[in-house]
N, C-alpha and C positions, 0 to 999 in steps of 0.2 A: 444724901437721900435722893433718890429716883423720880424725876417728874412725872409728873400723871399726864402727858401730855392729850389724852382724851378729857378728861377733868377741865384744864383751862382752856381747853376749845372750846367746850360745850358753855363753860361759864362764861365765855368773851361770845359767843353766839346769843345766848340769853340776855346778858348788857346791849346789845348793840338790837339786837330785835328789841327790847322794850324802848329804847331810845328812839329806833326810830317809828316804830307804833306811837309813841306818844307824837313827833312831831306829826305823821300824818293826820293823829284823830283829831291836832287840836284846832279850836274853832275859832280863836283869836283874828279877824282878819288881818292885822298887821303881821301873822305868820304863816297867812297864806302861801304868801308868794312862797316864803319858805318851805312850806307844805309839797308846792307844785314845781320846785326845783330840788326836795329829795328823791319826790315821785320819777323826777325823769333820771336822776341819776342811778335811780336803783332801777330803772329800764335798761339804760346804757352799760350795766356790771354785767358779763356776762363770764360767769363761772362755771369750773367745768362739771360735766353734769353725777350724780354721785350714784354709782352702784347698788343696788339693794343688796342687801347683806345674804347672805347665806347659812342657812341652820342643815345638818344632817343627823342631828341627834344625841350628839356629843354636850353629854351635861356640864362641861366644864365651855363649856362656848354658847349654853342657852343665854346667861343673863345680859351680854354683849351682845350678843342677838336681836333679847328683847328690848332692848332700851333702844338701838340702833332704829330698829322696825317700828318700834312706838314712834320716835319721832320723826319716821321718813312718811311713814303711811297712816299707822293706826289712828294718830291724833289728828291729821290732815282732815277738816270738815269739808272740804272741798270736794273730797274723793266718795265715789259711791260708797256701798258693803260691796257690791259685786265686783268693783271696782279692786277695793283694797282684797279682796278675796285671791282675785287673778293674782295679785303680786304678790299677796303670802303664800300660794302654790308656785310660784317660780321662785320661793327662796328657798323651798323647801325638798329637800331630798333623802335618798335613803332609810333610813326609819323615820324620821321627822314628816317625811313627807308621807308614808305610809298613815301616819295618822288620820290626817284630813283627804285622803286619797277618795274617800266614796262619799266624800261631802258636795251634795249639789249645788252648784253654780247659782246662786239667787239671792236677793237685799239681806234673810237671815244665817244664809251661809255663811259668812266671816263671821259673827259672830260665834255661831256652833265650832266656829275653827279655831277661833282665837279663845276660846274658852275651854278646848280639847287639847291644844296647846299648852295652856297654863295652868290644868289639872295633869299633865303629865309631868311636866320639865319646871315646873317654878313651884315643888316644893322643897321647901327651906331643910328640913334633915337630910332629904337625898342629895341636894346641893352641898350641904355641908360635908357629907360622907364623900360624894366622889373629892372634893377639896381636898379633906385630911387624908384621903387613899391616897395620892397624886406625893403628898406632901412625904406623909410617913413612908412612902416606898421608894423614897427617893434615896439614890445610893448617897450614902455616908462621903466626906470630904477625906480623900485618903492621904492626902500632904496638904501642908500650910503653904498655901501659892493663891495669886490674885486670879488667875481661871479660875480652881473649886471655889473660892470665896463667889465671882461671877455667877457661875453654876449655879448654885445655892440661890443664890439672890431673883435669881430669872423664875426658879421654880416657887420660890415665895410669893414673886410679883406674879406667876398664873397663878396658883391659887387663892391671891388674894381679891 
């Protein structure tokens, strides 16, 4: 069976963020110190830094889009709307980006964005339909060989 290798990224990212959210929150003073020796070592990590994702319209690369973009920008409290706004027009291109193209630049702009967004591309039959299109027009395995067996298997793993 095929690793989901974004699956246990995302789950060893969410172990390791709640773990070390708990040691920072906690008010224990005998794990202060501990507190203030994660803090600098999560100063000292310095990784390298991650690309915003790219959408062009393409329903079969919306939902990898969205989840990527929720958790780089959308969910980020840190960052303005205008803020997140500027970064979801530079992922956005070609028809995608035509969407929010006459959407003005201001605090309710992102959300007018991300909500034109997700009234276009995140519904569930259109998602489903371009899937089974992708799926069912996929040429037939025409010999018993470990390629077409591959083949097949890659096209199952995009649409799924």
């Amino acid at each position: 069976m095929a690793r989901d290798a974004f699956s246990e990224t995302e789950d060893s990212y969410v172990t390791v963020k709640s773990k070390i959210s708990i040691c920072l929150s906690t008010d224990v003073p005998r794990a202060g110190r501990r507190t203030s020796e994660a803090g600098a070592v999560l100063r000292q990590i310095q990784l390298p830094k991650i690309s915003l994702p790219s959408f062009d319209g393409d329903q079969l690369a919306w939902e990898s889009f969205r989840n990527l973009f929720q958790s780089l920008v959308h969910d980020v409290d840190a960052l303005a709307p205008v803020q997140k706004l500027q970064y979801l027009k530079a992922s956005l291109s070609r028809e995608a980006a035509a969407v929010v193209v006459n959407i003005e630049v201001s605090d309710n702009g992102y959300t007018l964005a991300w909500d034109e967004l997700m009234t276009r591309y995140d519904n569930r039959r259109v998602l489903l339909a371009s899937h089974m299109r992708v799926l069912l027009s996929s040429a037939p395995a025409t010999k018993p060989s470990a390629a077409e067996i591959n083949r097949l298997i890659s096209i199952v793993n995009k649409t799924s």
